[in-house]
Structures are given as C-alpha cells and as structure tokens.
C-alpha positions in Angstrom: -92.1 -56.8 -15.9 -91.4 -53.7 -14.1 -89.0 -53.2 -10.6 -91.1 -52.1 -7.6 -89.4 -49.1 -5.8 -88.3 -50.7 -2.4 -88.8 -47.3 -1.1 -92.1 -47.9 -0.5 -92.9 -50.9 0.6 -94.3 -51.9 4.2 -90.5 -52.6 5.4 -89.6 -49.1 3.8 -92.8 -47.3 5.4 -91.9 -48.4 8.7 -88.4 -47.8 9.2 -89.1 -44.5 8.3 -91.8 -43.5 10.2 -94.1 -42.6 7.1 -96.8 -45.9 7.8 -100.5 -44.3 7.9 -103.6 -46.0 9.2 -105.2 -46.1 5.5 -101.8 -48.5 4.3 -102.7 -51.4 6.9 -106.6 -50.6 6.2 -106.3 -51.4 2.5 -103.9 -54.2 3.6 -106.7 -55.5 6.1 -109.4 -55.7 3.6 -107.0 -57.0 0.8 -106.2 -59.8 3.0 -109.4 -60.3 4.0 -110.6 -60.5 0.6 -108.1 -63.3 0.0 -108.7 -65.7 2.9 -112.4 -65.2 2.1 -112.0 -67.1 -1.0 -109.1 -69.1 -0.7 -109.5 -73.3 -0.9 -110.1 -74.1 2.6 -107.4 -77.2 4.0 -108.7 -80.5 4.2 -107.8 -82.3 7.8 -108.8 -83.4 10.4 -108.7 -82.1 14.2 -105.4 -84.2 14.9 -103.6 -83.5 12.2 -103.8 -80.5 11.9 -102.8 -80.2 15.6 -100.0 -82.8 15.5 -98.7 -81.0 12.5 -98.5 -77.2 14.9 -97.0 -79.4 17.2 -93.8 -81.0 14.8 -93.8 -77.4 13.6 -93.1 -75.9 16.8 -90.5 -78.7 17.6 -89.0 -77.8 14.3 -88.7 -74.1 15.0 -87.3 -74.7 18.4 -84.4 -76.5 17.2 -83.3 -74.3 14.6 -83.8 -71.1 16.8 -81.9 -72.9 19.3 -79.1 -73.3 17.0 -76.1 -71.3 18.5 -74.9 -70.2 15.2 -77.6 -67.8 15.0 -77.1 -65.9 18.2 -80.4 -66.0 19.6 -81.1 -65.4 23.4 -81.9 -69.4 24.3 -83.6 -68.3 27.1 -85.9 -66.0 24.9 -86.4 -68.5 22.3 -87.6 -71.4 25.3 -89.9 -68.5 26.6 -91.5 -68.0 23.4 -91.9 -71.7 23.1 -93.3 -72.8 26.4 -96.1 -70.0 25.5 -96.9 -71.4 22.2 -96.8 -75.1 23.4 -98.6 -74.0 26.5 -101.3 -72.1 24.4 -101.9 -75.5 21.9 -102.1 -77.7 24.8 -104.4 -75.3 26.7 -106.5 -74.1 23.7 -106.3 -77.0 21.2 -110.1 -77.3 21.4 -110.5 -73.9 19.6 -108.4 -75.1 17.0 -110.3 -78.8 16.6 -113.4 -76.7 16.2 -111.7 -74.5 13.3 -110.8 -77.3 11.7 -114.3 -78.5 12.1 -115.7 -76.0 10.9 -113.2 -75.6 7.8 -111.4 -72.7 8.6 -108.0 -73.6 7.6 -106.8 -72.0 4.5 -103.1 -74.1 3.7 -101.0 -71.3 3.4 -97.1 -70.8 3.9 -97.7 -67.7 6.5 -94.3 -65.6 6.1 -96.2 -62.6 4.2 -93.0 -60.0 5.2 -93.1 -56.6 5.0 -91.1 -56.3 2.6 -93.4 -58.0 0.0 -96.0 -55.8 0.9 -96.3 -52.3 -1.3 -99.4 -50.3 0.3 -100.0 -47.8 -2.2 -100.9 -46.8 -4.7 -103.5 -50.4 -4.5 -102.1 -52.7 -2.0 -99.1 -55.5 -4.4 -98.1 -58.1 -2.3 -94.9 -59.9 -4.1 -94.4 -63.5 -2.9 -93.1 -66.9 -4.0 -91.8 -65.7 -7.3 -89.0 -68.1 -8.7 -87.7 -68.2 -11.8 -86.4 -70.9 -13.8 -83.3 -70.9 -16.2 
C-alpha cells in the first residue's frame, strides 16, 4: 500500500485553482461506468420515499443543532426546498423506483477521495481493523 499525494486530489485541485475540464470528464464517465453496473436497490415506491423523508427529518435536526454554528434560517431554507421538492415531485421518484433505478449507495463521495489523474482513484470506506 502506497500514500496518495493529497496534493492532488479533487479538494487540492480546487482550492488551488488548477481543476481542468478533462479531471471532471474522466470523473463523469468513471462514475458513470459505476452506477451502470452497480446492484440496483430493491423497494418499493413508499419506502423508498418514506425513507428520503426520515432522512431529511434526520438531517434537519442535526444541522439544527446549535453547537455546530449553522445559520438556522439557512438550514430551514434548504429544508422547506427539499421537503417541498419530495412532496411536489415524489411521482418522479415512484417511477424510478419502478423502473429500478436505485443503486443503495451511501452518497458522500467528497472531494477529497477523489484523485483525477493520472486515471481517476476514488478512496472511500476504507477501515482497518487491529
């Protein structure tokens, strides 16, 4: 096993203003490689939206949470727009579900577990045991 040079990763590439078009192209079609063949989800319509719905209860409440500082009045914006797009649009995500287009993934890919070049590495969920 070899260190990665966090000098170049996605986070690294951004903050210093060296991020080309080609590094999110190869990221694009890598990812897109990967949710082409990844195990589709099995659930149905109202799980699936009763389960965005605990998880957007769930991430209100800890944003909320005054020890971390965050403007309430942004988090509650961001909120009523989410909630308002599932109530409004939960038919688009029925038929997704219908049409088994759910891949159960985690969905925190962060920048910096991406390295773009020289072939797109993404580094995540590695734990070690002792």
């Amino acid at each position: 096993m070899r260190r990665l040079d966090e000098g170049h990763n996605l986070e690294s590439l951004l903050l210093n203003h060296r991020l080309a078009p080609a590094h999110l192209d190869s990221l694009a079609s890598r990812l897109l490689r990967f949710y082409r063949s990844a195990r589709r989800a099995w659930t149905t319509p109202t799980i699936h939206i009763d389960r965005w719905r605990r998880n957007l209860a769930e991430n209100r409440r800890i944003l909320l949470d005054r020890r971390l500082g965050l403007s309430e009045a942004i988090v509650r914006s961001v909120d009523r727009r989410l909630s308002g797009f599932l109530t409004a649009r939960s038919h688009l995500m029925a038929e997704r579900v219908r049409r088994r287009l759910i891949v159960d993934g985690h969905g925190d890919l962060r920048p910096e577990h991406i390295w773009p070049e020289p072939s797109v590495r993404i580094i995540d969920c590695l734990e070690f045991s002792t």
